[in-house]
C-alpha positions in Angstrom: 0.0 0.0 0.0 1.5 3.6 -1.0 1.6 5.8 1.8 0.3 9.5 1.0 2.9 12.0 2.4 1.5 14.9 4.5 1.1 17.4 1.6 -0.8 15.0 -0.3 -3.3 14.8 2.3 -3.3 18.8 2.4 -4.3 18.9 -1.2 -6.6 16.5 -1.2 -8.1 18.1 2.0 -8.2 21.1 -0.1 -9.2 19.7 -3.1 -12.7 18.5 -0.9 -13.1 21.6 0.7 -13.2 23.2 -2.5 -15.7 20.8 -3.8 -18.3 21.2 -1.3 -17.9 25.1 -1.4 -18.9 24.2 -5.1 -22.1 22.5 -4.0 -22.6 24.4 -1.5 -22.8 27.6 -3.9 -25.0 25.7 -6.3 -27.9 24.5 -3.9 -28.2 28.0 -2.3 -28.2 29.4 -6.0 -31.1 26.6 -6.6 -32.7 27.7 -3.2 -32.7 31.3 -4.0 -34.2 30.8 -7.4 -36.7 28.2 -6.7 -38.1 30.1 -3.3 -38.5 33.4 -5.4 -40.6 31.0 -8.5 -43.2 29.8 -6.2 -44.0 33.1 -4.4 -44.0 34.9 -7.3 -46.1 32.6 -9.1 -48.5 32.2 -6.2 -48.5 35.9 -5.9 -49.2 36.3 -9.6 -52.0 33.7 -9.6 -53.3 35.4 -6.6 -52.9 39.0 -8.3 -55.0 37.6 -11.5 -57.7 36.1 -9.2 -58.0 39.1 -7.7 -57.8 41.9 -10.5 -60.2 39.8 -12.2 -62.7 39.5 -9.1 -62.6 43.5 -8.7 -63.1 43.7 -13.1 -66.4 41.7 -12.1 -67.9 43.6 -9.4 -67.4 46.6 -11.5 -69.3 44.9 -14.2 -71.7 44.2 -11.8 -72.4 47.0 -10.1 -72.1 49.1 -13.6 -75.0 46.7 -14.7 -77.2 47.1 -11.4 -76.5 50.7 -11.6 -77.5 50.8 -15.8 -81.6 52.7 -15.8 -83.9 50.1 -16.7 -85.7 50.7 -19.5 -89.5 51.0 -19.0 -92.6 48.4 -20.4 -93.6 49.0 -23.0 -97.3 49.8 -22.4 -99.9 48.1 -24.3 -103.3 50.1 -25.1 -106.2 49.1 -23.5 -110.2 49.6 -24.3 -110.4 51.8 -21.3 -108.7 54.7 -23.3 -111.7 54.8 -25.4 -114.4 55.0 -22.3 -115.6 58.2 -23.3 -116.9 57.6 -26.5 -120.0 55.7 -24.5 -123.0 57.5 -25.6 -124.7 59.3 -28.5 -122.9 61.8 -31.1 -124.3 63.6 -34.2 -122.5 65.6 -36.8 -122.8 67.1 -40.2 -121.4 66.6 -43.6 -122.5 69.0 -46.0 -126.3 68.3 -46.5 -126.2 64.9 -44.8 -126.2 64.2 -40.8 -124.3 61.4 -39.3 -125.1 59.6 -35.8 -123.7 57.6 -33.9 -124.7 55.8 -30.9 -122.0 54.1 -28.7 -122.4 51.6 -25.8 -121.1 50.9 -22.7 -117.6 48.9 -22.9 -118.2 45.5 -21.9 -116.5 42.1 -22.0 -113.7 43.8 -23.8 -115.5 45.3 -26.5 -117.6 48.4 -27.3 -120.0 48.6 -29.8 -121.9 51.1 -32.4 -124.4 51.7 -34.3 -123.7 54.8 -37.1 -125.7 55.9 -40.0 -126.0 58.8 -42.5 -129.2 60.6 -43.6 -129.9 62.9 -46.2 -133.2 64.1 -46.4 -135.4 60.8 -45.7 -133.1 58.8 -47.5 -130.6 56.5 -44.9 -127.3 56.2 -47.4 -125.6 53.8 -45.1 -125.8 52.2 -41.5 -122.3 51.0 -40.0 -121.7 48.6 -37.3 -118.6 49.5 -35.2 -116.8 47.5 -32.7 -113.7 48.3 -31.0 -111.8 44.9 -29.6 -109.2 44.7 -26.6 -106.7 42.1 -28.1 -103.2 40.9 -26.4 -101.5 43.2 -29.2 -103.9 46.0 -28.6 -107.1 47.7 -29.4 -108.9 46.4 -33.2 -111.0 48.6 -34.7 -113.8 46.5 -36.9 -116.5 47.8 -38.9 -118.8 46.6 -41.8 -121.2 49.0 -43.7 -124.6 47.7 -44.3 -128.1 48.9 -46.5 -131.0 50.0 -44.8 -132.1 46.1 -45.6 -128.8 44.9 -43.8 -127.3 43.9 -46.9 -123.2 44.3 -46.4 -121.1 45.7 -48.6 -118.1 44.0 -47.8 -118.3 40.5 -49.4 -116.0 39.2 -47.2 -114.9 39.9 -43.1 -115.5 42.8 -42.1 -112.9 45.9 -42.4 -110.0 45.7 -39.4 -107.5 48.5 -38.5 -104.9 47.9 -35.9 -104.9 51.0 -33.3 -101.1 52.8 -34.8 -100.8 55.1 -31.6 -103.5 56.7 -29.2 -102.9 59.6 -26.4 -105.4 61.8 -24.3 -106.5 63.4 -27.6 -105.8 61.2 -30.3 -106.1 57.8 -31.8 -105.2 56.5 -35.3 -106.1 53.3 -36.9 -104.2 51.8 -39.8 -105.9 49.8 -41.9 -102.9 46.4 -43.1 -104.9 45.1 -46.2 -106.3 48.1 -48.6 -107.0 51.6 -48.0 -110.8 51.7 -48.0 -110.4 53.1 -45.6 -106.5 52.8 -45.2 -106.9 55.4 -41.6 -109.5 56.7 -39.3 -108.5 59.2 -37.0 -110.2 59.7 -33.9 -109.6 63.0 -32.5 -111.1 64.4 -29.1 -111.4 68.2 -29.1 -113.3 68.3 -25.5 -115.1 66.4 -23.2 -118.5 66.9 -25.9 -117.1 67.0 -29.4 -114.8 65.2 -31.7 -113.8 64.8 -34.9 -113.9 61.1 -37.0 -111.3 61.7 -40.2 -111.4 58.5 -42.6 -108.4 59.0 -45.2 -109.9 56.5 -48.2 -107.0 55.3 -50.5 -108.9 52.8 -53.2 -107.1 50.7 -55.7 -108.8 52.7 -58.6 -109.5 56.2 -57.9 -108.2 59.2 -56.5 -107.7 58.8 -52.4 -111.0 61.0 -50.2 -110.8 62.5 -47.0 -114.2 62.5 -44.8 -114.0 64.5 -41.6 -117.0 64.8 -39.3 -117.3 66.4 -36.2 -119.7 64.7 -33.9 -121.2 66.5 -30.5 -122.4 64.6 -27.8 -126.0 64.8 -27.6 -127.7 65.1 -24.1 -130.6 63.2 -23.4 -133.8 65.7 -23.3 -136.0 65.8 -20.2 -139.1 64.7 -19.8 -141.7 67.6 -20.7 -144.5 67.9 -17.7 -147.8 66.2 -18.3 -150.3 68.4 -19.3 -152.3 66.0 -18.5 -154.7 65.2 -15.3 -151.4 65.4 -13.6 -150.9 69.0 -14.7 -154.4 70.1 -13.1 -154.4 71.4 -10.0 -156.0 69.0 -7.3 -160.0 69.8 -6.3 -159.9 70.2 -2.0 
C-alpha cells in the first residue's frame, strides 16, 4: 500500500473543501431561485384572481347601476271610455249619428248611419276589440235592408298610436279606408277623419265632427197630472 505523504493529504483536504464550497454555492443558487418561483407565481396567480374578481364587481355594479328601460305599455279599451253614448255631426247636406255603448266584455260597440233628407245612405256597425296586441277597430257597412257591402270579413285596422286626444287606426290590407283618426277636441265634441286610398281612384278625405248629444228631459204632463187638485 503507497503511503500518501503529508502534503498529499493537504491537497486533497483542499481539493474537498473546494468541492463542497462548489455544491454548496450551487444549492443556495437553486434555493434562492426556486423560493423566489413559487412566491411569485402564487402571488401572480393570486394577483389575476384578484384583479379579475374587482373587473367583475365593477361589471356588476355598472349593470345594477345601468336605468332600466321601461314596459312597453300596451293600449287598452279603457282609453276609449268616453266615446260611450250618443254623437251627431254634419257633412255638408247629410247628418251622421252615432250611438256608442257601454264597454263591456272587452269590447264596445256602435251603431252609425247617414241621412240625407229621408233617405238612410248607409248604416255601419262598429266594434272596438281589446286584443293581447292592442285595441282592433272592426267595422262593416250595411243597407238600410242589412245587406253588407263588404263580401268578405269585415274591415280591421290595428290602433297605430293613441294619447289623451288622439287615436289612429291603420288599416294592413287596402286603404278603404287605409286610416280613421279619432280625435277628441273636449269632453262633448270630436272629430272622425277616414283617409280612403282605393285601388282605382283618387284617395277622399271624410271629416266629421260629432257632438255629444244630451238626453232631453221629460216635458210635464199636461195631463190630469198637470191640473191642480179639487180640496
Amino acid at each position: 500500500m503507497k503511503r500518501i505523504g503529508f502534503n498529499g493529504l493537504r491537497m486533497a483536504g483542499s481539493t474537498a473543501i473546494l468541492c463542497l464550497l462548489m455544491l454548496g454555492g450551487r444549492a443556495r443558487a437553486q434555493q434562492a431561485t426556486g423560493s423566489g418561483t413559487e412566491p411569485d407565481a402564487k402571488t401572480g396567480s393570486a394577483s389575476v384572481s384578484t384583479s379579475g374578481g374587482r373587473a367583475g364587481d365593477a361589471a356588476a355594479t355598472a349593470a345594477s347601476s345601468a336605468p332600466q328601460s321601461a314596459p312597453v305599455q300596451v293600449p287598452t279599451l279603457a282609453q276609449f271610455n268616453w266615446l260611450e253614448g250618443q254623437w251627431r255631426g254634419e257633412w255638408g247636406s247629410r247628418v251622421a249619428e252615432q250611438t256608442w255603448l257601454e264597454p263591456k266584455a272587452g269590447e264596445i260597440a256602435a251603431l252609425f248611419r247617414i241621412i240625407e233628407g229621408e233617405k238612410t245612405l248607409v248604416l255601419e256597425i262598429f266594434s272596438l276589440v281589446d286584443k293581447p296586441e292592442g285595441v282592433q277597430f272592426y267595422l262593416r257597412h250595411l243597407t238600410p235592408e242589412l245587406q253588407p257591402w263588404e263580401k268578405s270579413d269585415a274591415t280591421m285596422l290595428k290602433l297605430e298610436s293613441v294619447d289623451a286626444t288622439k287615436a289612429t287606426f291603420v288599416n294592413p290590407v287596402n286603404g278603404e279606408p287605409k286610416r280613421t283618426i279619432f280625435t277628441r277636441l273636449d269632453a262633448d265634441t270630436y272629430t272622425a277623419r277616414s283617409e280612403i286610398e282605393p285601388a282605382n281612384g283618387e284617395p277622399q278625405v271624410i271629416e266629421i265632427t260629432f257632438h255629444r248629444q244630451r238626453p232631453q228631459a221629460a216635458a210635464a204632463s199636461a195631463g190630469n197630472g198637470g191640473r191642480p187638485k179639487k180640496p
